[in-house]
Phi, psi and omega in degrees: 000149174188168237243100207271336196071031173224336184199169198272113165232151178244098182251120191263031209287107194251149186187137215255169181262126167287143170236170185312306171344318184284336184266016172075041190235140176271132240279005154286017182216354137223180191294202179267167175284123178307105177243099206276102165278198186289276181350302186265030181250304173259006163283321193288290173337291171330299176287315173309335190270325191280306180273024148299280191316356166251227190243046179221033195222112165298100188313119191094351212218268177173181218271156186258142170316009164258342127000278192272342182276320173307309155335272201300334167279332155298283163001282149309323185292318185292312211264347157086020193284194171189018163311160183251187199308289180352276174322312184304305209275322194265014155291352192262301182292325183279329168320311191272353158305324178265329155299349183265345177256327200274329186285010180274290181316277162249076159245156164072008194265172179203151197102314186345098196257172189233136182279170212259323192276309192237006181040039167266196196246129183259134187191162207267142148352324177252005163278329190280317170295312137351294162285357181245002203253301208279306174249041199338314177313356202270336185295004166282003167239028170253011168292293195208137171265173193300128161298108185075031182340286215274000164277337169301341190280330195299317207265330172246318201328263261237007172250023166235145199267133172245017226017045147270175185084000191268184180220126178280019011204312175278007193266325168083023159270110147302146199254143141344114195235000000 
């Protein structure tokens, strides 16, 4: 269970790491596949958030290889693992993939509503047919909401680009201000 901040959800959100086996490397030069529950989900999110807070994180940027050695020996020390470097960083990219779709979803929105039970976002149909036009990936959030919000905010908030705000000079759009 963890705290959505309107209400108590049990998001069982499960989601696995391609590892080079998969990328046509022979599976004797990487480890097994990385299978990420709700637990090693928030444990990786945890150690991350913690080693935010030191010196081993380019501000705005990204975390430095001494960074990242820190992360996989917590990780593995907590979670009783033997993952590699890899598995961690490409679990890092599908986390900011899914904040980069939920902040798609509702940034700049007003209205939103949360259902009380599973705190996903209730809104009429053709707002969802609209956002599903624009993001086919969202649609798992019309269900469940983003898993761990405000620690993805710690860790992604002001350093991921969603292309809102860009501008096309040839797009025959005026942008918003």
């Amino acid at each position: 269970m963890f705290i959505c901040g309107m209400c108590l959800c049990n998001s069982e959100d499960m989601s696995s790491t391609q590892t080079g086996a998969s990328k046509g490397k022979t599976p004797s030069s990487v480890g097994s596949k990385a299978i990420w529950d709700k637990n090693a989900r928030e444990c990786f999110i945890l150690v991350c958030i913690e080693e935010l807070g030191g010196a081993n994180y380019k501000s705005g940027t990204q975390l430095t290889k001494v960074g990242w050695t820190n992360i996989v020996t917590k990780f593995n020390e907590q979670m009783g693992k033997d993952w590699k470097k890899e598995q961690l960083k490409n679990q890092w990219g599908v986390l900011k993939k899914e904040w980069q779709l939920w902040q798609n979803l509702v940034l700049r929105q007003s209205g939103l509503g949360r259902d009380l039970d599973t705190c996903a976002i209730t809104v009429s149909d053709e707002w969802w047919e609209l956002k599903l036009m624009q993001h086919p990936d969202c649609h798992k959030f019309k269900v469940k909401p983003l898993a761990f919000e405000e620690e993805m905010r710690i860790l992604f908030g002001s350093n991921t680009a969603t292309g809102e705000g860009t501008y096309a000079s040839n797009s025959g759009v005026i942008p918003r201000t």
